[in-house]
N, C-alpha and C positions, 0 to 999 in steps of 0.2 A: 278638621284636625284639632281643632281648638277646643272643641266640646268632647272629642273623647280624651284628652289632655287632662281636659276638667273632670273628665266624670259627669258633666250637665248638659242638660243644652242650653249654652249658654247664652247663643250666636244661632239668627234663623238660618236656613238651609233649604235651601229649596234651588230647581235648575235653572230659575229664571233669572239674566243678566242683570244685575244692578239692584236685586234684593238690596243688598249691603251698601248704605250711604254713607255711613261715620264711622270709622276707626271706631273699635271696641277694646279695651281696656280692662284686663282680667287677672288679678295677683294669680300667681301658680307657684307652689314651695313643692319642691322637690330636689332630696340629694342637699338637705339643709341647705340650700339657699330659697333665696325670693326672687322670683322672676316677673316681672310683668309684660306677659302676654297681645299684642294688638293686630286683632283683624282685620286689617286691610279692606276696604273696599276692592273690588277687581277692577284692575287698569286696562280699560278696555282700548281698539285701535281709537284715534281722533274720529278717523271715518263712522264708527258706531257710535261716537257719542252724540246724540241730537238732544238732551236736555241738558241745559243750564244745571241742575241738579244733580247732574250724574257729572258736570265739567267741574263741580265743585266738590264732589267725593274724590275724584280724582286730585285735586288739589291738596285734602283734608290725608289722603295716602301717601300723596309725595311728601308730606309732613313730617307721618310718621316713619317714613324713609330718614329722613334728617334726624330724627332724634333719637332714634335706634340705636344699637350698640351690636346687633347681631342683626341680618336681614334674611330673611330663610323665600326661597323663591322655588313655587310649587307647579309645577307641571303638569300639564297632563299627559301621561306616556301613550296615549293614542295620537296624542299631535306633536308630542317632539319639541322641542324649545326652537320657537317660533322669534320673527323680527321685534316683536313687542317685548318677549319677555329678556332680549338681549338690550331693547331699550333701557328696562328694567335694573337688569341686570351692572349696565354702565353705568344710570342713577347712584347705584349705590357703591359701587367701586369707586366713582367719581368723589364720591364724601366720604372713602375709605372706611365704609363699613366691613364689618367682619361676614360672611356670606356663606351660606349651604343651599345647596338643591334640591328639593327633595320629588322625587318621580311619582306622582300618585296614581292610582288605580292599577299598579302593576299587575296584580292578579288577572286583568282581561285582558294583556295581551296573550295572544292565539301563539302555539306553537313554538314554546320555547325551545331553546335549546342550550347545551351548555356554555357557547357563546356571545348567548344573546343578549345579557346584561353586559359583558365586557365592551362588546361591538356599540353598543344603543351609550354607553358611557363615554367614550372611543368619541364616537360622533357629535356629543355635545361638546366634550373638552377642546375640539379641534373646530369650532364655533366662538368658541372664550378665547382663542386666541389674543393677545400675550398672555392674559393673563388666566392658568387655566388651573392652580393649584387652588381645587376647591373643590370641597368633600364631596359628595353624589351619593344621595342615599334613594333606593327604589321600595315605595314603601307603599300600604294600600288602607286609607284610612278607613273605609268600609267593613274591612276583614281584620282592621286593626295588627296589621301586621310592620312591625320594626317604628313600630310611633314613638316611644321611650326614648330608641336610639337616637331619632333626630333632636330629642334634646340635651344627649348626650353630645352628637358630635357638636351643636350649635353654642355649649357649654366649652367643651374643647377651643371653640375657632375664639370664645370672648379671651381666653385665657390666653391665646395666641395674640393676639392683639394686645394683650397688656406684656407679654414677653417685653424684658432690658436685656442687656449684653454690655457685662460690662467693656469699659472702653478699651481695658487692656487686650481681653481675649476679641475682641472687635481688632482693633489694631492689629493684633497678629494675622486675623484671619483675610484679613482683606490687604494687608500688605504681603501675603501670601499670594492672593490673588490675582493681583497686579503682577506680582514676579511672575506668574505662572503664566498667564498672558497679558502682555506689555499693551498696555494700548496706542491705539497707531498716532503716527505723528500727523502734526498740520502743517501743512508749509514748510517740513522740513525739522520741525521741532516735537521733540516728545513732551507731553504734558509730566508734571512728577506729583504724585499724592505723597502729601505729608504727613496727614492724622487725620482721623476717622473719631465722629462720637455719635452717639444716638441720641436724636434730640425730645424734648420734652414734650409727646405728643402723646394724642390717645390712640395714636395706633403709629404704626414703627416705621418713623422717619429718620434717615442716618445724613449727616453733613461729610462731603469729603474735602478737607480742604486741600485747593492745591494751587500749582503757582500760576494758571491759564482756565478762571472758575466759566469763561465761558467756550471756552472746548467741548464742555460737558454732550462726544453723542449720545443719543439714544439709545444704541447697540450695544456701548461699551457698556451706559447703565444697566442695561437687561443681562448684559454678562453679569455686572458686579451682584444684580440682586438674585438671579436664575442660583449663582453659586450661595449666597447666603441665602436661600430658603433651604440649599440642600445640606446645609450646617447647620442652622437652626431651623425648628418647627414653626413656620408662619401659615401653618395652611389654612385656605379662608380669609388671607388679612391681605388687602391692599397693602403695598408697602409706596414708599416715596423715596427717592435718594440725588441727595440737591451739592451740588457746586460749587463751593465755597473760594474765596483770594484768602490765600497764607499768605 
């Protein structure tokens, strides 16, 4: 993926497990910007790893999982996104990276049909469960088909993650939200949200203050954020939404 990006080869390639030891690091400008580029070593299961050298490429990966800004997690569409790559996958929603999938080798799957990308999409998202609002592109890097776009939409998801709201039209929207469905009481008492701000993060963490900050369920928050992704564009982006004493 990397080398036709580049135009080089810039990165070896070959079928054999564990070629790739270090993280690779490659400038790429396109669409005037600068990108830098890094190839992952493959994160194999623990069970397959048996050298100390491949448990420290994997270390040298999980790295650059940390210092990313965008994490793009590539599949193989003959095996479907597997226990590992959903390991993978939590890694990097855990340190609220910005996130795209991309299906490679689409071209060999046998016997399409017009439902077949919908369904095979269907199937992953309902895998990602809660959190499943994250682009999916089916692309074939051999045939060179839709490569551009993933760094198109992976460009989309960084710029999602740097989204603000301001705190007025925040305020309206989510004291909207609350009127619209009231969250349930405890003991007999309703919690009451007072003011809402987005806090100064690198990816879109919102405070709610209210006057019972440990009430905060789970549920209610999946409400509160489920409706703000469908106001504003966060797709790809972890979000956070934390509990505040007014």
């Amino acid at each position: 993926l990397v080398n036709v990006l580049l135009g080089e080869d810039r990165n070896i390639v070959t079928p054999i497990a564990g070629t790739t030891r270090d993280p690779i690091h490659s400038v790429y400008k396109k669409y005037g910007k600068e990108f830098v580029l890094v190839d992952t070593a493959g994160i194999r299961k623990k069970a397959k790893v048996e050298e100390d050298l491949e448990f420290y490429s994997v270390m040298r990966a999980i790295r650059a999982v940390e210092d990313a800004d965008v994490c793009i997690l590539v599949l193989d569409a003959s095996q479907g996104i597997e226990a590992q790559d959903l390991s993978i996958f939590s890694l990097a929603q855990r340190r609220h990276k910005g996130l795209v999938i991309l299906v490679n080798k689409w071209d060999l799957v046998p016997n399409k049909t017009t439902n077949t990308l919908r369904d095979y999409e269907k199937g992953i998202k309902a895998r990602l469960q809660p959190f499943d609002d994250v682009p999916v592109l089916f692309i074939s890097v051999l045939e060179k088909q839709r490569i551009f776009d993933a760094v198109e939409i992976a460009l989309e998801v960084y710029e999602n993650r740097s989204r603000k709201i301001k705190t007025s039209e925040l305020n309206d929207v989510m004291h909207e939200l609350v009127e619209m469905t009231p969250p349930p009481s405890v003991k007999g008492r309703f919690p009451k949200f007072k003011y809402f701000t987005q806090l100064p993060a690198a990816y879109p963490a919102f405070a709610c203050f209210v006057n019972n900050p440990n009430w905060g369920r789970n549920s209610y928050r999946q409400y509160l954020e489920n409706q703000l992704r469908k106001r504003n564009t966060f797709r790809g982006v972890p979000m956070e939404i934390f509990m505040r004493l007014k």
